[in-house]
C-alpha positions as CSV (number, residue, x, y, z in Angstrom):
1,X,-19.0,-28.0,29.3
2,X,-22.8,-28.5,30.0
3,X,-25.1,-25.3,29.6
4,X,-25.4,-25.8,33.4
5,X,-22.4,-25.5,33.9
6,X,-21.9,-22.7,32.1
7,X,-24.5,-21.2,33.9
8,X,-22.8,-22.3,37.4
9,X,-19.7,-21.1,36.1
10,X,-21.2,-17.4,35.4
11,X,-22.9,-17.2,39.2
12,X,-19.5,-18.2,40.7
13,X,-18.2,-14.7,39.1
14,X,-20.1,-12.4,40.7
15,X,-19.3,-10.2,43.1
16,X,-21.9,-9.9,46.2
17,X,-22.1,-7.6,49.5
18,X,-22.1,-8.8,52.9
19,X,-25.5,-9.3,53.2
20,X,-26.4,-10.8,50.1
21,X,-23.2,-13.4,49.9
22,X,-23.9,-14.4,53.6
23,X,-28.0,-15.8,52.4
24,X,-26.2,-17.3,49.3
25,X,-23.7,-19.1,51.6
26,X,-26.5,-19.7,53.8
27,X,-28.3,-22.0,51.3
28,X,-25.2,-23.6,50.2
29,X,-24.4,-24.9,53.4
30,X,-28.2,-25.9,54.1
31,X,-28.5,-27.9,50.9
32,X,-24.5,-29.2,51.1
33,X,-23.6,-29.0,54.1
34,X,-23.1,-31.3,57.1
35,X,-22.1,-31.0,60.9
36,X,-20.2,-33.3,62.9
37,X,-18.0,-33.3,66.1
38,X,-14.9,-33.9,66.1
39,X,-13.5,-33.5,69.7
40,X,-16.1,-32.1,71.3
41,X,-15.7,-29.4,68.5
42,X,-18.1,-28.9,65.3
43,X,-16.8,-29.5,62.1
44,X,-18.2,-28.4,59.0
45,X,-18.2,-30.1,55.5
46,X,-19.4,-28.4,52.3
47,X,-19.1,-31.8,49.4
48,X,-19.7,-30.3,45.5
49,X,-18.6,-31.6,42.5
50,X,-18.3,-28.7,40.9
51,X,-14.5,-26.8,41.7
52,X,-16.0,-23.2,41.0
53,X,-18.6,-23.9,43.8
54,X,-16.0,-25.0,46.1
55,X,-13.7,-21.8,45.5
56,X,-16.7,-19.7,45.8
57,X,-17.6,-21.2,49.6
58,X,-14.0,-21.2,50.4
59,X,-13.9,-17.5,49.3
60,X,-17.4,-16.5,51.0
61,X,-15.8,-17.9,54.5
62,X,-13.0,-16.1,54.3
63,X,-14.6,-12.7,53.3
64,X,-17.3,-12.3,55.8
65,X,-15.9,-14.4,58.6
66,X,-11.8,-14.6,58.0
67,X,-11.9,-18.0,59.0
68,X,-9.5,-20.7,56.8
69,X,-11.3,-23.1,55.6
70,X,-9.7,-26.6,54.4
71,X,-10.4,-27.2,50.7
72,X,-10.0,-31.1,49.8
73,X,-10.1,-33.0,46.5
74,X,-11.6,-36.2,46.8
75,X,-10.7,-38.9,44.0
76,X,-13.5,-41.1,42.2
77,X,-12.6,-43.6,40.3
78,X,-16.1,-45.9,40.9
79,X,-17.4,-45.6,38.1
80,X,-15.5,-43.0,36.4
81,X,-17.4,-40.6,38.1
82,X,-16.6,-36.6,39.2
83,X,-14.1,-35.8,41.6
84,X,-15.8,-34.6,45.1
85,X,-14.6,-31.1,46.5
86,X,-15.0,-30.5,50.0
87,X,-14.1,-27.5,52.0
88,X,-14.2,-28.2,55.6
89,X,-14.3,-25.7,58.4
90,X,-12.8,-26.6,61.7
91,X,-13.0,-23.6,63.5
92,X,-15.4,-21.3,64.6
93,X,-17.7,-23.7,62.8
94,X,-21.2,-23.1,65.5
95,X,-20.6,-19.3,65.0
96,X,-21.0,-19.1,60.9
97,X,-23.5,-21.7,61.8
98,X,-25.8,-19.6,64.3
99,X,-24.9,-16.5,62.4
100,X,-26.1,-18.0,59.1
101,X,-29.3,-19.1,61.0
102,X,-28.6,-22.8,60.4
103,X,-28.3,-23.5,63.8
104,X,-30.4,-22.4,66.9
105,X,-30.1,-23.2,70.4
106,X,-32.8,-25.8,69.8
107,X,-30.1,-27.2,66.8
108,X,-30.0,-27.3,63.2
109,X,-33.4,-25.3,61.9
110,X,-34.9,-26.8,59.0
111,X,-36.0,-24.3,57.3
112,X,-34.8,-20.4,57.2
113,X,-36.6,-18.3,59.7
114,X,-39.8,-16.1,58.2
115,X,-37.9,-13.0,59.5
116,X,-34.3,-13.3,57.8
117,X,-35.4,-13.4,54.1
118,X,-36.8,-10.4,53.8
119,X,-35.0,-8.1,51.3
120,X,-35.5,-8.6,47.6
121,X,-31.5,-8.8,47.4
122,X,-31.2,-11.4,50.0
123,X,-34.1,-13.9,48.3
124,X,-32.2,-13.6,45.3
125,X,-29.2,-14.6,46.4
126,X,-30.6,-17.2,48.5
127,X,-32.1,-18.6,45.2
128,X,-29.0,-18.2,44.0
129,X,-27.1,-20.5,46.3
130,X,-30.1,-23.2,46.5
131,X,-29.5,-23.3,42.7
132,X,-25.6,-23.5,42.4
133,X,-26.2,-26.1,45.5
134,X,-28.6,-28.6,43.4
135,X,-29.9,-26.9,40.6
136,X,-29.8,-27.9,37.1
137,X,-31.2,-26.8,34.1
138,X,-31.7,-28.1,30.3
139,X,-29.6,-27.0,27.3
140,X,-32.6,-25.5,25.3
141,X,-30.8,-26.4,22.4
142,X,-31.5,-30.2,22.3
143,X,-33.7,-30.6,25.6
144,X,-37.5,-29.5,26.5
145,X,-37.5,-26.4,29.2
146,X,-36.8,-27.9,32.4
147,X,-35.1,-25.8,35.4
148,X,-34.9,-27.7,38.5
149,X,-33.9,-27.7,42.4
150,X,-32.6,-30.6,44.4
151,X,-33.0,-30.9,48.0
152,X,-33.1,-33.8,50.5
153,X,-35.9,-32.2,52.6
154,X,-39.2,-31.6,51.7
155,X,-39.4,-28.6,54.0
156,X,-36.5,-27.3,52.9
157,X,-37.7,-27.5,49.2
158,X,-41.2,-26.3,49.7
159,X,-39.7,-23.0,51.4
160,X,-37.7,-22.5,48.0
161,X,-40.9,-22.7,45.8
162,X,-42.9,-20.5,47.9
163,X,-39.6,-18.2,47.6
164,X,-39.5,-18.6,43.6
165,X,-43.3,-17.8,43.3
166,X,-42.5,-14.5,44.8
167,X,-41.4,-13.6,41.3
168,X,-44.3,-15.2,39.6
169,X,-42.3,-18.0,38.1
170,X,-45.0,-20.3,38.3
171,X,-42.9,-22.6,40.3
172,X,-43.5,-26.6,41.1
173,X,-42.6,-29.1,43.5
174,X,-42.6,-33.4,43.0
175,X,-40.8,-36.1,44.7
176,X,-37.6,-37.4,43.0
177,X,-34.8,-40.0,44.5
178,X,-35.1,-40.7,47.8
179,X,-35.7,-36.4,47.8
180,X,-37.8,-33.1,46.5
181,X,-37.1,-30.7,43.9
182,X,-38.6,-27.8,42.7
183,X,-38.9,-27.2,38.8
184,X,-40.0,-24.7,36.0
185,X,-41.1,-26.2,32.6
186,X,-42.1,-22.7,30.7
187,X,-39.2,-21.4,28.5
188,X,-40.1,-17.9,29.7
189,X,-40.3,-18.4,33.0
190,X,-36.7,-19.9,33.3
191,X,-35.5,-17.0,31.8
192,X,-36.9,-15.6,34.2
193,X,-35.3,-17.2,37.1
194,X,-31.7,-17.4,35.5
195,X,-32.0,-13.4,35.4
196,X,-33.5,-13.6,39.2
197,X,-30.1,-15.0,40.5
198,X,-27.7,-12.8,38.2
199,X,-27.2,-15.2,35.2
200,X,-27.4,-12.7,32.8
201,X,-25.3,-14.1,29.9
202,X,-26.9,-17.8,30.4
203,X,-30.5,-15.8,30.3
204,X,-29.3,-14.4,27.0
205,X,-28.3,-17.3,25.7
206,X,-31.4,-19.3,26.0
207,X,-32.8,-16.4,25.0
208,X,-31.6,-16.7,22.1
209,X,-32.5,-20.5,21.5
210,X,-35.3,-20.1,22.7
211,X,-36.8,-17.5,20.7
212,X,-35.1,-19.3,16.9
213,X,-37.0,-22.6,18.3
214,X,-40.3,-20.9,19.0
215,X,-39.3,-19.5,15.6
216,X,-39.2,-22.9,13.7
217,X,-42.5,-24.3,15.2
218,X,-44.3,-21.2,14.0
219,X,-43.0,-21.4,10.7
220,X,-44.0,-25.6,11.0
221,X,-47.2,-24.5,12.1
222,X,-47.8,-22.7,9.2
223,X,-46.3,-25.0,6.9
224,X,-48.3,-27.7,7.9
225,X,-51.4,-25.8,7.7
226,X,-50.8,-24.6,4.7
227,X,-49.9,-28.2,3.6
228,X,-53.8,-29.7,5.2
229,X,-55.2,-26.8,3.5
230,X,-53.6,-27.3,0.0
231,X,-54.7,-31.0,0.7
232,X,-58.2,-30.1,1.8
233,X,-58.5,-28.3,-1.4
234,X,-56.8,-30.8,-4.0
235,X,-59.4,-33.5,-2.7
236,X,-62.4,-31.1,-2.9
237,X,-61.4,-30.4,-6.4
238,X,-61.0,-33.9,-7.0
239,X,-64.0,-35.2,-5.9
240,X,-65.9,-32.1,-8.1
241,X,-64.0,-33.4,-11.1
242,X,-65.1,-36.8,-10.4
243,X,-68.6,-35.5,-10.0
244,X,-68.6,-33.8,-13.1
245,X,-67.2,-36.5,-15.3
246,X,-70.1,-38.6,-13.6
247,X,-72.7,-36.4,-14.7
248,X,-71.6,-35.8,-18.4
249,X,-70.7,-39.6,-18.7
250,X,-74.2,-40.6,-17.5
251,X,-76.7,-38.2,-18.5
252,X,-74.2,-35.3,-20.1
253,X,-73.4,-31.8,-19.1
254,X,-76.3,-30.5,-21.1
255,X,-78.8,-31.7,-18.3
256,X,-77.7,-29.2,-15.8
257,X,-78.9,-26.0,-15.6
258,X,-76.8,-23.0,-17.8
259,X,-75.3,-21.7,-14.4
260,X,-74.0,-25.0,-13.1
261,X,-73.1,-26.4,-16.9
262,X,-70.9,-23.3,-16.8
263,X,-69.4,-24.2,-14.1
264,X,-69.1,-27.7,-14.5
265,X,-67.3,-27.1,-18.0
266,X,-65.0,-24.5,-16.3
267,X,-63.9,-26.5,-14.0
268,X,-63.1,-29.3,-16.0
269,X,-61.2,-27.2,-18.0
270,X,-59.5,-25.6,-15.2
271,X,-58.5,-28.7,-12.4
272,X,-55.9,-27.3,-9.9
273,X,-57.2,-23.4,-10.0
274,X,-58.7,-22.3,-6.2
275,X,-62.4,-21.5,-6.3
276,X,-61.7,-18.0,-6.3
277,X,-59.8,-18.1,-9.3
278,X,-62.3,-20.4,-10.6
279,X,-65.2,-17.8,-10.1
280,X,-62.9,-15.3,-12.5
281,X,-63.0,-17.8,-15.5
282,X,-66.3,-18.1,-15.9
283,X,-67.9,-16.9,-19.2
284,X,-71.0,-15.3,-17.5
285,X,-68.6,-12.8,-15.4
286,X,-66.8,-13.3,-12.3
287,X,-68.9,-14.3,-9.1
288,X,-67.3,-14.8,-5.2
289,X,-65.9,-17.6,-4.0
290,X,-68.9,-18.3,-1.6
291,X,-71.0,-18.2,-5.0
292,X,-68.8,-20.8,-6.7
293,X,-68.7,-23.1,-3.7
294,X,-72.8,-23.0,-3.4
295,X,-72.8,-24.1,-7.5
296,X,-70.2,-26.7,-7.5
297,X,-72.5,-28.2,-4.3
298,X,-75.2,-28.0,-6.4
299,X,-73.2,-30.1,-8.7
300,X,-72.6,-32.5,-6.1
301,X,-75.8,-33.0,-5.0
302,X,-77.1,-33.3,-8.6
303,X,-74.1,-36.4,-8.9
304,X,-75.5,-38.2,-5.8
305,X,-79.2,-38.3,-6.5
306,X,-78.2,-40.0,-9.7
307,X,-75.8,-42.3,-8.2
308,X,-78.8,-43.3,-5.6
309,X,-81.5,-43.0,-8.3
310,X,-79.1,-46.3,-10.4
311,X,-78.5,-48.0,-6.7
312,X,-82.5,-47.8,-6.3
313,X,-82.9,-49.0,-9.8
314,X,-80.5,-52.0,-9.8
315,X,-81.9,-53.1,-6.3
């Protein structure tokens, strides 16, 4: 089973009051829902592929409005794909309909009115629904952050960003098949969400990944930086030691002056120390780092001036 289906799994548990399980049932019939008449009589069609979803609509009928609802398994072999579920309502269909305010006496409403939404406990659920409707999120375990929200109409899916960004979730919208969808891309912020809508256990779960993975890029991070530092350092020393045996090859140690002979001799004798280490082994008493660094440039300098002083000479 997929981590969004686990997380689908864990919202289809919950228990919800009247008015809360009515504005989840409200967006699952928005987002999966369609109305047609059948005998001069509206008929109702929830389609899911997920069976816990279809239980939970079935059961949300029958609890606020005692109305049976027909629950039907549709086979799909095409491809191998998922079997559809789809629980269609027959009776007192325009009722839950108007009641849920999907339908007006202009028709279908596209989006929920301004005025129903308005308790923190009615948002959430209505989040909720949107996201067992078409939601999907990533497994953080193998996948980048990504939470998203399906819907075929772009009103419809701009009125459940503007409802996620309530809660600061930092919420965003793009186009995607033939449709919109709303989406989070910031570990945090999904965790976030999944606690928004009651997925407790999921939110602890990628918690958990979540904080181990941030983990192991810090501890890259400072591997690798320790690494290009280590490497920074093995090349300065390198290119000192090649310096030096420049120097004392060409004119010999002995033309420097006594500070930077010192050091020169010191460091020659002592090739992978750090320059800290280095200022401690010198015979005149130990100097700072910044001190060892200004003489071994002085070294350096010294090196190049001869090297252009034989360039001048052989041109």
């Amino acid at each position: 089973m997929s981590y969004a289906s686990d997380v689908k799994k864990e919202l289809t548990g919950l228990k919800v009051h009247a008015a809360n399980g009515k504005a989840e049932l409200m967006a699952l019939i928005r987002m999966n829902g369609a109305v047609s008449i059948v005998n001069h009589a509206f008929v109702l069609n929830v389609q899911t592929e997920n069976p816990a979803i279809a239980r939970r609509i079935y059961a949300l009928l029958k609890q606020f409005y005692r109305l049976e609802a027909e629950l039907i398994v549709r086979k799909n072999v095409k491809l191998k794909k998922n079997n559809m579920y789809v629980v269609r309502l027959k009776s007192g269909t325009q009722h839950v309909l108007s009641d849920l305010h999907i339908m007006g006496d202009a028709g279908i409403e596209e989006v929920v009115p301004q005025d129903f939404l308005q308790e923190d406990s009615e948002i959430r659920s209505y989040l909720r629904g949107a996201f067992l409707a078409g939601g999907s999120v990533n497994n953080p375990d193998t996948s980048r952050y990504h939470l998203e929200i399906y819907s075929l109409y772009e009103e419809q899916n701009e009125q459940i960003c503007t409802l996620m960004n309530q809660y600061g979730v930092n919420a965003r919208m793009t186009n995607r098949r033939s449709g919109y969808i709303t989406y989070l891309k910031e570990g945090e912020k999904i965790s976030d969400f999944l606690t928004l809508i009651g997925a407790t256990n999921a939110m602890l779960k990628f918690e958990d990944v979540r904080i181990m993975r941030d983990m192991r890029n810090s501890v890259n991070r400072l591997v690798n930086c320790e690494t290009a530092n280590m490497e920074k350092v093995a090349s300065a020393s390198s290119k000192q030691i090649e310096n030096i045996e420049y120097i004392r090859d060409r004119v010999g140690l002995g033309q420097l002056p006594d500070k930077l002979r010192d050091m020169a001799e010191t460091r020659l004798a002592n090739r992978e120390v750090s320059l800290k280490e280095l200022g401690d082994l010198l015979p005149g008493g130990g100097i700072s780092k910044s001190g060892v660094n200004h003489r071994l440039r002085k070294i350096n300098e010294y090196a190049d001036e001869l090297r252009n002083g034989e360039d001048a000479a052989s041109a």
